[in-house]
Structure formats: structure tokens, C-alpha cells
ROKOL-713161 format. One record per residue: residue in three letters; x, y, z of N, C-alpha, C, O, CB in turn. Coordinates in steps of 0.001 Angstrom, whole numbers, padded with zeros to 6 digits, always signed. Glycine has a CB too. Example, Ala and Ser with C-alpha at 12.3 -4.5 7.8 and 13.67 -1.06 7.14 Angstrom:
BEGIN
ala+013190-005690+007800+012300-004500+007800+013200-003300+007800+014236-003319+008465+011308-004473+009046/ser+012850-002250+007080+013670-001060+007140+012900+000030+007870+013409+001138+008039+014084-000598+005725/
***
This chain:
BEGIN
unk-050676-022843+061807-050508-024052+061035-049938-023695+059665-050539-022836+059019-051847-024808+060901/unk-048831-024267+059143-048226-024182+058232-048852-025092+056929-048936-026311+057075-046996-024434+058708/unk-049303-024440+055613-049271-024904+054608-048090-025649+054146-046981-025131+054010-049580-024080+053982/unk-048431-027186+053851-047090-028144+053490-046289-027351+052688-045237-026829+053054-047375-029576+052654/unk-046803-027260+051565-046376-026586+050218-045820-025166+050686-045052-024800+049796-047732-026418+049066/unk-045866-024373+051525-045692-023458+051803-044344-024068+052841-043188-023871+052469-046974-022720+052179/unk-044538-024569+053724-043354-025505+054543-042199-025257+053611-041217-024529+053750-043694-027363+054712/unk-042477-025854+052868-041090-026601+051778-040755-025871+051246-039545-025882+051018-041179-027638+050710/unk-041843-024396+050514-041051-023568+050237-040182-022473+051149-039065-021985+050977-041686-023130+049501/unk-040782-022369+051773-039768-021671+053306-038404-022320+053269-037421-021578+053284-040495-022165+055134/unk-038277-023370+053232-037527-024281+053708-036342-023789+052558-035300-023179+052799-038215-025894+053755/unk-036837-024243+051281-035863-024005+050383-035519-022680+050124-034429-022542+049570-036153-024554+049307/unk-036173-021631+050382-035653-019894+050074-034378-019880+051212-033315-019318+050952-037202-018342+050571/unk-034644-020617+052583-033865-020652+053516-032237-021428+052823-031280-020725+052498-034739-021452+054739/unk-032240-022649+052738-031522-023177+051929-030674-022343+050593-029446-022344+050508-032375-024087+051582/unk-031387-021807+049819-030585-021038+049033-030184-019520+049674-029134-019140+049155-031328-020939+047710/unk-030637-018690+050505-030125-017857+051024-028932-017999+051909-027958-017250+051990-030953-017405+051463/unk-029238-019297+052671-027768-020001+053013-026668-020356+052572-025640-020525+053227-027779-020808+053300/unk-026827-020495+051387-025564-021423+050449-025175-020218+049549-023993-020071+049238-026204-023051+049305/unk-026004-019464+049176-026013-018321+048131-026350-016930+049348-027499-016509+049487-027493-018635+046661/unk-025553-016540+049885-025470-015246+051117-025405-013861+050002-026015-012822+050253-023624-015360+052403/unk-024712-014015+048970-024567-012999+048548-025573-012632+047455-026690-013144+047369-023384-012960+048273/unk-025116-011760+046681-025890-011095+045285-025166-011836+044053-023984-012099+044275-025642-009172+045104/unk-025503-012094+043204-025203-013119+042108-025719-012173+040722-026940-012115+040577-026186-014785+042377/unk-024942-011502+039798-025090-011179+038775-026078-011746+037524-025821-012914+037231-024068-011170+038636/unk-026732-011370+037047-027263-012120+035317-026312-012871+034937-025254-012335+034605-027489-011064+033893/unk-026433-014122+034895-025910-015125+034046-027242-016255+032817-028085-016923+033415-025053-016118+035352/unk-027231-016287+031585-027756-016542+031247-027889-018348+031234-026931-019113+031347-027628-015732+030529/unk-029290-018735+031072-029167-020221+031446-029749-020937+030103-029857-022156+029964-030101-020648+032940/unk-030139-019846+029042-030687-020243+027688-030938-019061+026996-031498-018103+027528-031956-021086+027728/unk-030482-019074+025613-030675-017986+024814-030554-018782+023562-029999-019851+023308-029685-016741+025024/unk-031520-017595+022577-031625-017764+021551-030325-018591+020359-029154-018803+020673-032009-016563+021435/unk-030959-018929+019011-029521-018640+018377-029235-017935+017336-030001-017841+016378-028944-019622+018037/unk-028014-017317+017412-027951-016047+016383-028829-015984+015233-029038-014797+014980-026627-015928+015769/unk-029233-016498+014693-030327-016216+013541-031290-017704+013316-031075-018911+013199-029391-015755+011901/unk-032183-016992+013334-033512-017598+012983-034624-017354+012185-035194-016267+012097-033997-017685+013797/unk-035031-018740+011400-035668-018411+010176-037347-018999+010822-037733-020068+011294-034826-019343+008593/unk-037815-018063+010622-039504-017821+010657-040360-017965+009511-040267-017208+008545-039843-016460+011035/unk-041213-018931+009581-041762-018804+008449-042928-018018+008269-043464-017948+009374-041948-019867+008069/unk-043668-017316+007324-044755-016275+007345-045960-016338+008156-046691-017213+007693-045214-016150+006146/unk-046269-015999+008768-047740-016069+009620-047825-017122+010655-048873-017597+011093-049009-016385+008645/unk-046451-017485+011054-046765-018635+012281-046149-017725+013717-046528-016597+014034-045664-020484+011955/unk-045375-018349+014263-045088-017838+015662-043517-017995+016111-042984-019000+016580-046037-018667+016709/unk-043147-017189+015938-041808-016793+016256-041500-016955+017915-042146-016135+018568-041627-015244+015738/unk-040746-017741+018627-040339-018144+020006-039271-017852+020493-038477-018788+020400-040336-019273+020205/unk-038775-016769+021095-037208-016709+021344-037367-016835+022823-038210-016217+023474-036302-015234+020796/unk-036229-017940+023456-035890-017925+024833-035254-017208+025048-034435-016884+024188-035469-018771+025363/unk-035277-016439+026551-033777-015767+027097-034243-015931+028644-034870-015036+029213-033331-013796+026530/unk-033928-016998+029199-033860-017551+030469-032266-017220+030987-031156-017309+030462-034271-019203+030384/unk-032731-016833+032175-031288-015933+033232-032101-016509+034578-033222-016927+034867-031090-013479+033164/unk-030597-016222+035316-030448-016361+036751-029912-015577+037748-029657-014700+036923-029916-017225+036915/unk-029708-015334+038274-029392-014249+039343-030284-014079+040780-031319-014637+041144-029534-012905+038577/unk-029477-013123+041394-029755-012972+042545-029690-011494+043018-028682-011227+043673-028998-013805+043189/unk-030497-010569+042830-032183-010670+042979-031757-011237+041509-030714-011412+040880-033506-009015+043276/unk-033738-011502+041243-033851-011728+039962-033928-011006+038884-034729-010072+038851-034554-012234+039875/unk-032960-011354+037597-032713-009933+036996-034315-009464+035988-035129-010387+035956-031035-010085+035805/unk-034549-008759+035578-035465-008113+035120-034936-008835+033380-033797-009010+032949-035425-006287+035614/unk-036111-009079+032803-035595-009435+031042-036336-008560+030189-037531-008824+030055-035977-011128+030393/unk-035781-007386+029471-036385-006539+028474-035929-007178+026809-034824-007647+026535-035782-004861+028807/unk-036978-007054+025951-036567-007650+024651-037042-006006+023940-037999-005240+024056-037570-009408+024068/unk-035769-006042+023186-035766-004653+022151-035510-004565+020713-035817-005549+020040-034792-003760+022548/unk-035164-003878+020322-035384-003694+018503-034475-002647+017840-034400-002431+016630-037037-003106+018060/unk-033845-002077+018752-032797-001063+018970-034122+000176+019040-034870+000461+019975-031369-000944+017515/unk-034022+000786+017513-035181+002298+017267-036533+001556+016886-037576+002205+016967-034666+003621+015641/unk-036561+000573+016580-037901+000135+016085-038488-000876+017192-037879-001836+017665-037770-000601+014566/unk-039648-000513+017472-040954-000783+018241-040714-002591+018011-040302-003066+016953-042673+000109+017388/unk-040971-003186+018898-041582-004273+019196-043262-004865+018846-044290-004648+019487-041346-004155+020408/unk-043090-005566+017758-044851-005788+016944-045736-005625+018034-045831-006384+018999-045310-007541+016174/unk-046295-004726+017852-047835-004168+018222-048687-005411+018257-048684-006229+017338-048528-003027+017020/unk-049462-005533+019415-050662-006104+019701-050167-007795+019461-050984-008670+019753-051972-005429+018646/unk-048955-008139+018982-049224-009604+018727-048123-010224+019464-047980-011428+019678-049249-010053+017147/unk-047028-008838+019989-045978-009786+021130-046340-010019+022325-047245-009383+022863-044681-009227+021476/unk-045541-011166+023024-045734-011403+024724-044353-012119+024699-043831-012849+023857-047303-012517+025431/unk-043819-011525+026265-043155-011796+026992-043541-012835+027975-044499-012404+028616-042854-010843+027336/unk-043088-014412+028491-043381-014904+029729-042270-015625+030108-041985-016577+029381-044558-015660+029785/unk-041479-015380+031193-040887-015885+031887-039800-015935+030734-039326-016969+030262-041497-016981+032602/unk-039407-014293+030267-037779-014485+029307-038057-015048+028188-037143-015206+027379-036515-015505+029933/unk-039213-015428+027921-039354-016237+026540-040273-014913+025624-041339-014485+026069-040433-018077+026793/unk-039502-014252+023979-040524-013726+023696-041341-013905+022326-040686-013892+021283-040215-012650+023919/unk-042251-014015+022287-043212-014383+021165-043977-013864+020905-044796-013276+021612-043740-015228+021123/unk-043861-013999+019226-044604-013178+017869-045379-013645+017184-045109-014528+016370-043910-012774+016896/unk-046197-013290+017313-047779-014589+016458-048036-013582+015279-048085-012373+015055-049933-014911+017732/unk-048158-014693+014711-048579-014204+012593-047482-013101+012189-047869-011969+011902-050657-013068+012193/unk-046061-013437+012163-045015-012970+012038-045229-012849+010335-045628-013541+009398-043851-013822+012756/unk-044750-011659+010567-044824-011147+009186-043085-010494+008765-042212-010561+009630-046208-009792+009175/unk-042781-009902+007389-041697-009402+006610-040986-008316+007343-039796-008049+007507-042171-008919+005293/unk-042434-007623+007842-042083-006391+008974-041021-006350+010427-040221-005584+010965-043474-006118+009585/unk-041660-007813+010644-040970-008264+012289-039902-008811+012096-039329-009046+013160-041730-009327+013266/unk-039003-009335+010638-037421-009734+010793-036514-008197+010962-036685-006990+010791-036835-010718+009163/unk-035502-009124+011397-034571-008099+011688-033769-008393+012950-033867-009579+013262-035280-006809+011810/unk-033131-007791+013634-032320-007615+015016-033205-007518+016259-033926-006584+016611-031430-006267+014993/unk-032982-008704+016844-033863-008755+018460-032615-009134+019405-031728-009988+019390-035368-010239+018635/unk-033138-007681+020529-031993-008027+021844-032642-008497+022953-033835-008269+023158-031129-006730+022436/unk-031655-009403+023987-032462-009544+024797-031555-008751+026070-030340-008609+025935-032932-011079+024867/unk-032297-008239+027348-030905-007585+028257-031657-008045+029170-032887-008038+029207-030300-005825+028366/unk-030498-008685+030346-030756-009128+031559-030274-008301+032772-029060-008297+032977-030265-010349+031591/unk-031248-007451+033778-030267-007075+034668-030700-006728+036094-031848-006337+036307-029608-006009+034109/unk-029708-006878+037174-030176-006522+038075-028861-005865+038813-027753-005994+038293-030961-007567+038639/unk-029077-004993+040332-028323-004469+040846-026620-004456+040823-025766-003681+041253-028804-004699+041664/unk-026604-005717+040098-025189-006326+039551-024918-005941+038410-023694-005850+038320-025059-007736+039442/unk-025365-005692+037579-025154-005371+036232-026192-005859+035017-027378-005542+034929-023864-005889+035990/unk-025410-006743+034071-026324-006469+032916-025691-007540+031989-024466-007641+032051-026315-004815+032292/unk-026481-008492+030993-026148-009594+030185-027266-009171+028621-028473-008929+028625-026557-011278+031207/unk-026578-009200+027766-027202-009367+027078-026795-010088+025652-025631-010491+025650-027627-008390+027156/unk-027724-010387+024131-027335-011445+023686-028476-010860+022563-029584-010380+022799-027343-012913+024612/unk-027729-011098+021119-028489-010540+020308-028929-011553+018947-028175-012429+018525-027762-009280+019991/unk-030078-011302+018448-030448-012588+017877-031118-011994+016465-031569-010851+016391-031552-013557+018947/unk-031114-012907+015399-031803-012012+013878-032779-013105+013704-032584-014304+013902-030606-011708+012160/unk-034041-012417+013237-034937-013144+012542-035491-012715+011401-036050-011683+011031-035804-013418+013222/unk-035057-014285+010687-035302-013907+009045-036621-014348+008380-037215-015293+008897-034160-014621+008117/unk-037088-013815+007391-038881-014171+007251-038402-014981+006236-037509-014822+005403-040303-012835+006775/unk-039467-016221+006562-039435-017249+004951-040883-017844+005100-041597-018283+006001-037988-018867+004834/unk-040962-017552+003266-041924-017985+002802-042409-019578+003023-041559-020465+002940-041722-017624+001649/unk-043635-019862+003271-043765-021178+003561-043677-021949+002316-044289-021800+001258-044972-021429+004272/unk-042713-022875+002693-042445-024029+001635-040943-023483+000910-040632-023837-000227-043929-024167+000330/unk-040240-022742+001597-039228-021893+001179-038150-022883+001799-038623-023505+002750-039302-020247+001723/unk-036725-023219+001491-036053-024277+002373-035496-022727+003398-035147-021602+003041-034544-025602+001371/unk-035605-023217+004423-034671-022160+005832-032923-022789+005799-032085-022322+006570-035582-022671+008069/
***
């Protein structure tokens, strides 16, 4: 006996493996925008939603410098910085990739003081 919900999803992996036979590169479906102003101690949000086929893998980097300790998360391409501080502006990449290759898209975040105009 088949779970409905499970039905339908069968149904549709079938459907897109049909229509989509092949491998499909990183193409991005939302990204950041080049610079963004953060204000001190709140929460910094960058999207980087992709598509592909497999699904590409999303790493967020800093080039040589570490990614904030203990206060980032990654979910689903989206990455976020809680109680963003002076330390965490700067250059954020995002890279998308799978067996096809590779997308990526680079974004700055600038610290402002609250009550500061952005």
C-alpha cells in the first residue's frame, strides 16, 4: 500500500526525470546583492538558492578568513549571522556545484551603527 503523499511524490521525481533525462549544471535562482548594510548586533541573511541536477552542493566562504564562529548557519543556501558585529563585514562568497561544474556570486557586508542611515 502506497503512502498518498509518497504516491505523488514518486509520481513527480518520475515526471521530472522524464522531461529533465539529463544532468543540468548550477544555475542560480536567487542571490544576494552586491553589498549589504547590517546593522550592529542583529542578523545578517544572505540567500543563495540554485538549481541543478544532481543537486549542487552550496559552500559560503570568506576567502582566508574563517566564517563567524558559533553564530553562523547555513539552511537550504540561505546563510546567517546572528549579533553581527565590525568583525563579520567584509567579502562573502557563495559557490554552487555539482558534477557539472560550478556558479558562484560574491557579496560585501558593511557594519552600521544602529540609527546610522545605510
Amino acid at each position: 500500500m502506497d503512502i498518498p503523499w509518497l504516491l505523488e511524490t514518486k509520481v513527480l521525481l518520475y515526471q521530472f526525470v522524464y522531461l529533465f533525462p539529463h544532468t543540468v549544471p548550477p544555475q542560480f535562482i536567487e542571490i544576494p546583492k552586491n553589498v549589504v548594510a547590517v546593522t550592529a548586533n542583529s542578523e545578517a541573511s544572505l540567500p543563495c538558492r540554485v538549481f541543478g541536477f544532481p543537486q549542487p552542493k552550496v559552500v559560503w566562504s570568506r576567502g582566508l578568513v574563517p566564517l563567524p564562529q558559533g553564530r553562523t548557519t547555513v539552511i537550504n543556501g540561505t546563510l546567517n549571522i546572528s549579533n553581527f558585529s565590525r568583525r563579520d563585514a567584509g567579502p562573502y562568497q557563495c559557490k554552487a556545484t555539482n558534477k557539472l561544474g560550478s556558479v558562484k556570486t560574491l557579496t560585501t557586508l558593511n557594519y552600521v551603527q544602529p540609527g546610522e542611515c545605510r
